[in-house]
Structures are given as C-alpha cells and as structure tokens.
C-alpha positions as a Python dict, from the first residue, in 0.01 Angstrom:
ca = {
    (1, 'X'): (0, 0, 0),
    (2, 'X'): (-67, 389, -92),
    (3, 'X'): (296, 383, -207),
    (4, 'X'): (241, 116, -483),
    (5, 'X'): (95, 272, -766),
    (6, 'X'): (355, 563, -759),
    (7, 'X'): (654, 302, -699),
    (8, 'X'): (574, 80, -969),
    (9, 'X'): (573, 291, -1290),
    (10, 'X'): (903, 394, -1134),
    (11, 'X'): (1037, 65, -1155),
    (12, 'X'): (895, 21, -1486),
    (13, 'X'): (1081, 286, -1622),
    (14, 'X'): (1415, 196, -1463),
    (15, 'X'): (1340, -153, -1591),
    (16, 'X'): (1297, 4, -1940),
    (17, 'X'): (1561, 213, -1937),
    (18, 'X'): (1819, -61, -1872),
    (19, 'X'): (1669, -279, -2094),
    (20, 'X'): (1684, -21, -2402),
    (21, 'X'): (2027, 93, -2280),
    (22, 'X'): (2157, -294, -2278),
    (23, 'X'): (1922, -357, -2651),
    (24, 'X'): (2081, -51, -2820),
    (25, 'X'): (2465, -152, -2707),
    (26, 'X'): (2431, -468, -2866),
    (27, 'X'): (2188, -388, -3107),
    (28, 'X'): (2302, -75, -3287),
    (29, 'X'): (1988, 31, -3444),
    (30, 'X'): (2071, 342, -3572),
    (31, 'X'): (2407, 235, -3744),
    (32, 'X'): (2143, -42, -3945),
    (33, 'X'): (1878, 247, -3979),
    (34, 'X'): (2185, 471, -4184),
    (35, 'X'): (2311, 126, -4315),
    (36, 'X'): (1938, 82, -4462),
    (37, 'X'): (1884, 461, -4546),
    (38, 'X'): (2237, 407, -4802),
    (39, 'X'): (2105, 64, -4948),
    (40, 'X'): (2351, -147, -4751),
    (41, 'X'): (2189, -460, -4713),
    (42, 'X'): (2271, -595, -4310),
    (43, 'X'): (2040, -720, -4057),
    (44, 'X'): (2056, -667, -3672),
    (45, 'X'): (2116, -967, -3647),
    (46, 'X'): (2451, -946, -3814),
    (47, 'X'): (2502, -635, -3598),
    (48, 'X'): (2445, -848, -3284),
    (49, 'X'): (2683, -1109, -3380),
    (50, 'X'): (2931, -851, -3463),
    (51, 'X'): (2940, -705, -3093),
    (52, 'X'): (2952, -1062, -2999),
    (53, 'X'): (3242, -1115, -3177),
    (54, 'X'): (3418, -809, -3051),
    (55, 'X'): (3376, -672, -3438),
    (56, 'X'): (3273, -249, -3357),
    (57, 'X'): (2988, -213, -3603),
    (58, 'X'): (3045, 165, -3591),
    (59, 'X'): (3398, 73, -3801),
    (60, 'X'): (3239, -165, -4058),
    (61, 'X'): (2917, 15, -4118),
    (62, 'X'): (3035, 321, -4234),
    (63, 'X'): (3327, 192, -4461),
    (64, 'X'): (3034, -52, -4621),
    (65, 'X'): (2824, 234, -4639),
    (66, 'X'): (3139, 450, -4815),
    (67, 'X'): (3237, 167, -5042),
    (68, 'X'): (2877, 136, -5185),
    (69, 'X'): (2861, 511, -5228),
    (70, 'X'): (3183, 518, -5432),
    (71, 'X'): (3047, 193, -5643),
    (72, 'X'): (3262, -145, -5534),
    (73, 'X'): (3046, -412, -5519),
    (74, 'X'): (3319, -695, -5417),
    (75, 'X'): (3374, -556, -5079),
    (76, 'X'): (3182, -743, -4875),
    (77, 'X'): (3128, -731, -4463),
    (78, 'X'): (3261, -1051, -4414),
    (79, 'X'): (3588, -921, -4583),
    (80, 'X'): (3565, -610, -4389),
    (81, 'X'): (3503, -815, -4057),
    (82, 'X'): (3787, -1071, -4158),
    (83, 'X'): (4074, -831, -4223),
    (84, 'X'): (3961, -620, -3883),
    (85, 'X'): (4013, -930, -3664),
    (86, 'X'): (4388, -998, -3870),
    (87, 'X'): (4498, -649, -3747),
    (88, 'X'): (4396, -444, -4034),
    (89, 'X'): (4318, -75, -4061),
    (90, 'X'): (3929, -149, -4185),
    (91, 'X'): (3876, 212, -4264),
    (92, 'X'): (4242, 354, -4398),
    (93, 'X'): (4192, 48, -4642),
    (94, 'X'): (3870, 102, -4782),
    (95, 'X'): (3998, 506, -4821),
    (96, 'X'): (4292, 383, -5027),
    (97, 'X'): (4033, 153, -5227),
    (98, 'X'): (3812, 425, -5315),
    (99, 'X'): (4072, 669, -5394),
    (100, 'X'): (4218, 423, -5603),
    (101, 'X'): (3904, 380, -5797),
    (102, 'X'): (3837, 732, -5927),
    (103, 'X'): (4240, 766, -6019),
    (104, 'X'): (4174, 453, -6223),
    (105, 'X'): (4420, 272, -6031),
    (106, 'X'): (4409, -74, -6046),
    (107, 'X'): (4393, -182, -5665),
    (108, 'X'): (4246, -516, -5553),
    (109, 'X'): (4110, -563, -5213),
    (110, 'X'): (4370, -870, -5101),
    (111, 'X'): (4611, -632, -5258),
    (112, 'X'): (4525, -381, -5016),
    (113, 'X'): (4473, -550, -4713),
    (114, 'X'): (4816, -723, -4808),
    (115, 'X'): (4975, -390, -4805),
    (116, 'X'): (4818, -247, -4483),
    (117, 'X'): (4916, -577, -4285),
    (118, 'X'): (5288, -553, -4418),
    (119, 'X'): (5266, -227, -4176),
    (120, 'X'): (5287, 54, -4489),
    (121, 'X'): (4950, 288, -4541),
    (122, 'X'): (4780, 202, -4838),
    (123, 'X'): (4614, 533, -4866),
    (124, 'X'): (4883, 744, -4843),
    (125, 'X'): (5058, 502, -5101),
    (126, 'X'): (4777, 585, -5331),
    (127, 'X'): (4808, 921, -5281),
    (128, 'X'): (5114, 929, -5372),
    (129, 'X'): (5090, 700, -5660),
    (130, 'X'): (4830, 966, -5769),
    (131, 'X'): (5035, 1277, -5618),
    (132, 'X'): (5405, 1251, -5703),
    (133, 'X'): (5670, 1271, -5369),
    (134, 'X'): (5952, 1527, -5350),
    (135, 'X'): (6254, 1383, -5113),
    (136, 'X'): (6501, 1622, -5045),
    (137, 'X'): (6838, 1461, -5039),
    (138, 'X'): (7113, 1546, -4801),
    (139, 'X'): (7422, 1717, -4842),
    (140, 'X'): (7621, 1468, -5058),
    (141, 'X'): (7988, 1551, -5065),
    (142, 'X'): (8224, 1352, -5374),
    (143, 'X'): (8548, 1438, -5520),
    (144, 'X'): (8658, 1498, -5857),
    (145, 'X'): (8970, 1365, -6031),
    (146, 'X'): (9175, 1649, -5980),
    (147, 'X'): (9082, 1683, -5602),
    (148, 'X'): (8830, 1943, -5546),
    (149, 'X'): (8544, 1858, -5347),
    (150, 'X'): (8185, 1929, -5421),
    (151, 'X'): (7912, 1913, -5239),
    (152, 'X'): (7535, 1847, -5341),
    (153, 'X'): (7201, 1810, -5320),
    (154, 'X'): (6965, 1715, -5512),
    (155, 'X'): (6580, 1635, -5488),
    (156, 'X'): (6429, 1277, -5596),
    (157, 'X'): (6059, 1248, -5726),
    (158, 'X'): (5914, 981, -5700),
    (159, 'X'): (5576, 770, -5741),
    (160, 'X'): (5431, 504, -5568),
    (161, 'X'): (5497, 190, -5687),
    (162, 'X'): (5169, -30, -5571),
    (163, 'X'): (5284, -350, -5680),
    (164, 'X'): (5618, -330, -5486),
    (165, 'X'): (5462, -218, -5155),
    (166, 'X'): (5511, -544, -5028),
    (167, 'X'): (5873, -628, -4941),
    (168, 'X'): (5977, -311, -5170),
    (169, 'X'): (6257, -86, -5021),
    (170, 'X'): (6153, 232, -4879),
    (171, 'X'): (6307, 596, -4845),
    (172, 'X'): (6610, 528, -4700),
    (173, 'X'): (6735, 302, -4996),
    (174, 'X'): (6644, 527, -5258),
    (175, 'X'): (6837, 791, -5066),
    (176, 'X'): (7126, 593, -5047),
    (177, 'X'): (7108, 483, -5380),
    (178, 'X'): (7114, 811, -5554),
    (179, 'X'): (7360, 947, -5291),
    (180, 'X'): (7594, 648, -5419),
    (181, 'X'): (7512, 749, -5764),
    (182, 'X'): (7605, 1124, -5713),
    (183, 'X'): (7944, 1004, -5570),
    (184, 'X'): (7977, 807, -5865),
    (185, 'X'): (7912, 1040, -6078),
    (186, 'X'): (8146, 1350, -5973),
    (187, 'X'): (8398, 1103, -5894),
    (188, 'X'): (8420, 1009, -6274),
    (189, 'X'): (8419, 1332, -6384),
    (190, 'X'): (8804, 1522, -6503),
    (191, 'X'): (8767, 1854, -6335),
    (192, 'X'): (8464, 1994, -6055),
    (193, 'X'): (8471, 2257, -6368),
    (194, 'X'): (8315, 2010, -6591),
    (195, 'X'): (8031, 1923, -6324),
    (196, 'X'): (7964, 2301, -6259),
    (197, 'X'): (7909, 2360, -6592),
    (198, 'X'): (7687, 2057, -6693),
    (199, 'X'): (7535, 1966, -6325),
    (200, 'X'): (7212, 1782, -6534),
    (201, 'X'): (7483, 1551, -6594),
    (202, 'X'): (7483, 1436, -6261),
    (203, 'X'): (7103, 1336, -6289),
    (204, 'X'): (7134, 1147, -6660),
    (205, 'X'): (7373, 908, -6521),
    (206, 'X'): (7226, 862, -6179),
    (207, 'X'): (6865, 756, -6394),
    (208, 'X'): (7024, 555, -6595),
    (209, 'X'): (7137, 303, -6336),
    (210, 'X'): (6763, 197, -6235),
    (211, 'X'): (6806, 301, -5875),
    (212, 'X'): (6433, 239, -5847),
    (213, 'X'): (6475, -162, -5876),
    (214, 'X'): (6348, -383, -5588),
    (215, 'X'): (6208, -14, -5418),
    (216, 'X'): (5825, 70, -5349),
    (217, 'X'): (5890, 337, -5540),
    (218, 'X'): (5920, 448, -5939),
    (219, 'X'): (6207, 735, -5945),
    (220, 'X'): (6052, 1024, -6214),
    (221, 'X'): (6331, 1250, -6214),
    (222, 'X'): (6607, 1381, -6036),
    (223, 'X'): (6707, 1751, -5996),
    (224, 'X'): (7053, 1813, -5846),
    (225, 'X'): (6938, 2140, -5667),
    (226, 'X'): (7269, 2282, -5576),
    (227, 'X'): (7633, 2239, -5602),
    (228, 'X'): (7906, 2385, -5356),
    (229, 'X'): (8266, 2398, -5388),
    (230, 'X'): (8456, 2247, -5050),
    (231, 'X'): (8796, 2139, -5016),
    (232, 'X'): (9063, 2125, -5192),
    (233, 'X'): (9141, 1683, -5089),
    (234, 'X'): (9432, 1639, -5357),
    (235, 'X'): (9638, 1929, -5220),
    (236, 'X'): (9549, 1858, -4844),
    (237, 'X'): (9601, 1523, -4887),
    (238, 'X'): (9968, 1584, -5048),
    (239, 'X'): (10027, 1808, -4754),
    (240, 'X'): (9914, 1511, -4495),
    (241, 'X'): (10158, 1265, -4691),
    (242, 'X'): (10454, 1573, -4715),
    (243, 'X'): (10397, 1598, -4373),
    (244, 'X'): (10424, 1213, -4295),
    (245, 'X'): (10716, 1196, -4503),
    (246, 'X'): (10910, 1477, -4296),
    (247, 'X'): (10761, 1318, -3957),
    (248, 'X'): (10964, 993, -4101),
    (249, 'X'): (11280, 1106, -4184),
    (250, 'X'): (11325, 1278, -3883),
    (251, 'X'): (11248, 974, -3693),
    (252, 'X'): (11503, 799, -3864),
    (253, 'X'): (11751, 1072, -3868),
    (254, 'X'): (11687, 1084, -3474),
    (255, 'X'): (11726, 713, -3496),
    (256, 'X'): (12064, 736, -3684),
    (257, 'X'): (12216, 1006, -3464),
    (258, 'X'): (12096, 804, -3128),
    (259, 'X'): (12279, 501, -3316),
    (260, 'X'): (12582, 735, -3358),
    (261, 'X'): (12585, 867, -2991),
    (262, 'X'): (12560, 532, -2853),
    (263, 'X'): (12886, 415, -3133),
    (264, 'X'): (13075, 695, -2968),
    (265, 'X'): (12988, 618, -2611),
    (266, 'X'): (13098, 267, -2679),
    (267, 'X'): (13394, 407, -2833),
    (268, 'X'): (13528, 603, -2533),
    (269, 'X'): (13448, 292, -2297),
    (270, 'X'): (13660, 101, -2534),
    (271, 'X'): (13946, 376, -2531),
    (272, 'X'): (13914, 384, -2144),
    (273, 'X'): (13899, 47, -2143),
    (274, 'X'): (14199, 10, -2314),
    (275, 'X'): (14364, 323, -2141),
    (276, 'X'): (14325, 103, -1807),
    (277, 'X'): (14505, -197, -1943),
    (278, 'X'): (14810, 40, -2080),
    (279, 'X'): (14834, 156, -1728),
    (280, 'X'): (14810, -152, -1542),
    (281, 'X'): (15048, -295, -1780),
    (282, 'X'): (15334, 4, -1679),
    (283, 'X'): (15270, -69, -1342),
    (284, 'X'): (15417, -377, -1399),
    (285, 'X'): (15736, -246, -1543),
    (286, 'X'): (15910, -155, -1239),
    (287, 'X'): (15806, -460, -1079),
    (288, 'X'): (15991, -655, -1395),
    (289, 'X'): (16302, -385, -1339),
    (290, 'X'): (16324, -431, -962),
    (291, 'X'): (16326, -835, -1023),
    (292, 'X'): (16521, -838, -1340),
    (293, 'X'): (16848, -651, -1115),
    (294, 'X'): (16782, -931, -782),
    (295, 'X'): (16833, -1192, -1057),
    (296, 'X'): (17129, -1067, -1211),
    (297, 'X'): (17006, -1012, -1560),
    (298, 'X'): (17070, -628, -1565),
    (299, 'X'): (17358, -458, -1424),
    (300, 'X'): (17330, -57, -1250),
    (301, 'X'): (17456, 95, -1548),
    (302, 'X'): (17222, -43, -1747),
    (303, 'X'): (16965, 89, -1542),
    (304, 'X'): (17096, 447, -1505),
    (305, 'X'): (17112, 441, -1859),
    (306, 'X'): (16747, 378, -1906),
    (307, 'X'): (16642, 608, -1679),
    (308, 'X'): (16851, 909, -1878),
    (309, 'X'): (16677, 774, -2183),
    (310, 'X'): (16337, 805, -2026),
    (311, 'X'): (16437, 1164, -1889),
    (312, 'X'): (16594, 1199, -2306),
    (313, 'X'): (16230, 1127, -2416),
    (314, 'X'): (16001, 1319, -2171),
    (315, 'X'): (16276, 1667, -2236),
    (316, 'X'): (16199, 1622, -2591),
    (317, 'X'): (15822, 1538, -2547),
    (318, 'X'): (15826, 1884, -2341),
    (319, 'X'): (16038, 2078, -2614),
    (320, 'X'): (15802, 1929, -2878),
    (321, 'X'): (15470, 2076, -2717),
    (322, 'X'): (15596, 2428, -2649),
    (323, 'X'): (15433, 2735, -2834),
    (324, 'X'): (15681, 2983, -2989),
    (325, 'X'): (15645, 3214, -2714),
    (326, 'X'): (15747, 2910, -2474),
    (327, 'X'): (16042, 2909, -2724),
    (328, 'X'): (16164, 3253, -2741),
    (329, 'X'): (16152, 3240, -2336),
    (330, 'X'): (16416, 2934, -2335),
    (331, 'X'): (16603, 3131, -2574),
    (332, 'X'): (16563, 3450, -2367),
}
C-alpha cells in the first residue's frame, strides 16, 4: 500500500503518453495549426479521416497551404486527396500548377493531373515550356549526289508543348525526325561543296517539314553545329562493283577453261577409245588371212606379195621420218 501513490502517477503518465502519442498520429495537430496559421480552411476532423483513408496529411497540407500562397482558389483537398489515391504525384503537380501561374501559362488542374498520370512530369514540362530545351543530336552521316559523305550534327531547341503532353511523341521522335530530315537534305544537294558553304541550308528545309507534328514538343530552331567530311561512297562503291565485276569474270573464265579441260579429256578418251577399236580390228586381220588361204580364196603368192608390200610401206614410212643427218648417214 506505501507503493501506491508513487505507482500511480506513473501509470498516469504512461497512460498519457500513449494516449497523446496514438491522438497526435491520427490527429495531426500541428499540420492543422500551420494549415490554420496560412488561412487554409480544414478541420481535424478531415485530418482524421484522411489517416483513415490512408491519405498522408503531411502531402496534402502543405501543397494546399502552397497553392493558397501562390493564389488558386479551384484547387481544392478533395481534388488533391482524389488524384493521390489515382496514383498521382500530389506535390510535383501542384509545383507545375503554380509555376505555370506566374509564367502566365494556361494550365488547368485535370490538365495536369492528366499529364502526371500519363507517366510525363508536369513540372519539368512547364519548365521547359517556360525554359527552352537544347537536344544535342547525334552524329548524322548522309551522302551527297556526287558521293562524298558528310557527317553532322546539329542541336534541336525546343519548347514544351502542354497541350500535346498527352499521347504526344517524345525525344526520340524528334531526333529521328530531324536526323531523317538532315539525310534528306544533303542527299538532295549537287555537291558536299554546296552544303559546306551554305550549312543553314540544312536547317531551312528540315523546319519547313513540321517535324514537330503529333510531338510534345514545339521545334524553335535548329542549328546544324558541325559538318565533317567522311568518305568518299561513289568512288568506293565503284571500286566494290570493279571489284565484283573482276571476281565474275574470272569465275566464268575458270568456268570456261574447266569446260575446256574436261572437252579435251573427253577428247583423248574418245581417241583412245577409238585407238582400241583400230587395234582390235588388226588383230583380226591375220585371223581373216590365215582362214582366207584354208579356204582356198588366196593362193601363197598372193600372200608373199602382201607381205613385201607391207615391208614396201613400213621402208618408206622409215625413209619418210628420217632427219637429214639420218640421210647423209644412208648416203655415207
């Protein structure tokens, strides 16, 4: 009993201390004391609900209290809370809002929330809307009529087009579009001389094509930045297709002389061929000889005499093939 009046303050204190800790989670007094300080008009209550409704009051607060300061009276916290539980960026949108209003931008808030939910940031599109963008191109390369190759960059400015933010094209297409153009462009032209000389020309008739159509953007100028001198493509290309031509009519000379060696190959087969049938065909001779004199149809003399004429012929064969030297030693 001695211990009771020291215990019990103690508990009352814990007690209090929990319940002030629970009361000021929920009930974020001070964020209503600086809401009420600005002349926002929101009741704890409100605040409450908002933690009930897993809406952080320390996000909607402020951006009411910063969209009263910079004077727009339609944003409301019901909008605030609304476009928080679609997703939204509560605080990036109210930035681009108030931005918007001292450049004298017109910039509703569905406009706005539209664009933040489409995934692009509505405050830096304002900025740049307000702030022209520099994009630095990369090297393009083109070639002119007569074959010389240039290569190019050139830098795009552009601004912000807010009403296009949603479902506009982005970087990449305007890139693409003025690298197309600068191809274009140098590709049209007689000489590289003519594009070294005038390179602004480059830029007139890229602008002129409205590359900026269906883009978030608005193109203000282009600047072609620099212009280098590469290859020579007509006179490596004429080399490639000299080159082809050579590679081809070798092949086909190959081709012809294979056709040729194979001709002549079939040629001596023939003459072998036909060699082979002379031979067989003498063979039969003295087979026709030795029957024609059992038979009765050629007498002896008739075959002595044949065989002096075939000695006749193969003396003068021999006298016909000799040299003159072979000659003078007969004569000798």
């Amino acid at each position: 009993m001695l211990l009771d009046p020291i215990v019990f303050p103690v508990v009352i204190a814990i007690v209090a201390i929990i319940f002030l800790a629970i009361f000021f989670h929920f009930v974020p007094f001070f964020l209503w004391l600086s809401a009420k300080v600005s002349g926002v008009r929101i009741s704890l209550i409100q605040l409450f609900l908002m933690r009930i409704r897993n809406v952080p009051p320390g996000v909607i607060v402020p951006s009411l209290i910063e969209a009263h300061k910079a004077g727009l009276k339609n944003i409301t916290r019901d909008n605030l809370e609304a476009h928080y539980m679609t997703g939204g960026h509560v605080q990036r949108v109210v930035h681009a809002l108030v931005s918007a209003s001292k450049a004298n931008i017109d910039l509703p808030f569905e406009k706005a929330t539209a664009i933040d939910l489409a995934g692009r940031d509505v405050f830096e599109a304002v900025q740049t809307s307000v702030n022209p963008k520099v994009i630095d191109t990369p090297p393009v390369a083109a070639v002119a009529k007569n074959g010389i190759q240039l290569i190019a960059k050139a830098r795009v400015t552009v601004r912000a087009n807010i009403h296009q933010l949603v479902g506009g094209a982005g970087e990449d297409t305007i890139l693409a579009r003025v690298g197309e153009g600068i191809v274009s462009s140098i590709g049209s032209a007689e000489n590289h001389e003519q594009v070294l000389e005038n390179p602004d020309s480059i830029s007139k008739l890229v602008l002129k094509k409205g590359l900026d159509a269906g883009t978030a953007f608005e193109i203000l100028s282009i600047d072609i930045a620099d212009i280098d001198v590469g290859k020579n493509i007509g006179a490596t290309l004429q080399i490639d297709q000299a080159n082809a031509d050579k590679n081809i009519a070798q092949a086909k000379a190959e081709e012809r002389r294979a056709m040729a060696i194979a001709a002549e190959q079939e040629m001596k087969a023939k003459a072998q061929e036909a060699r082979a049938e002379v031979i067989q065909a003498e063979a039969e001779v003295p087979k026709a000889l030795a029957q024609a004199l059992r038979d009765g149809h050629m007498g002896f003399m008739d075959y002595y005499k044949l065989e002096n004429l075939k000695g006749d012929t193969a003396m003068r064969e021999n006298i016909g093939n000799l040299t003159k030297d072979g000659m003078k030693d007969i004569l000798k």
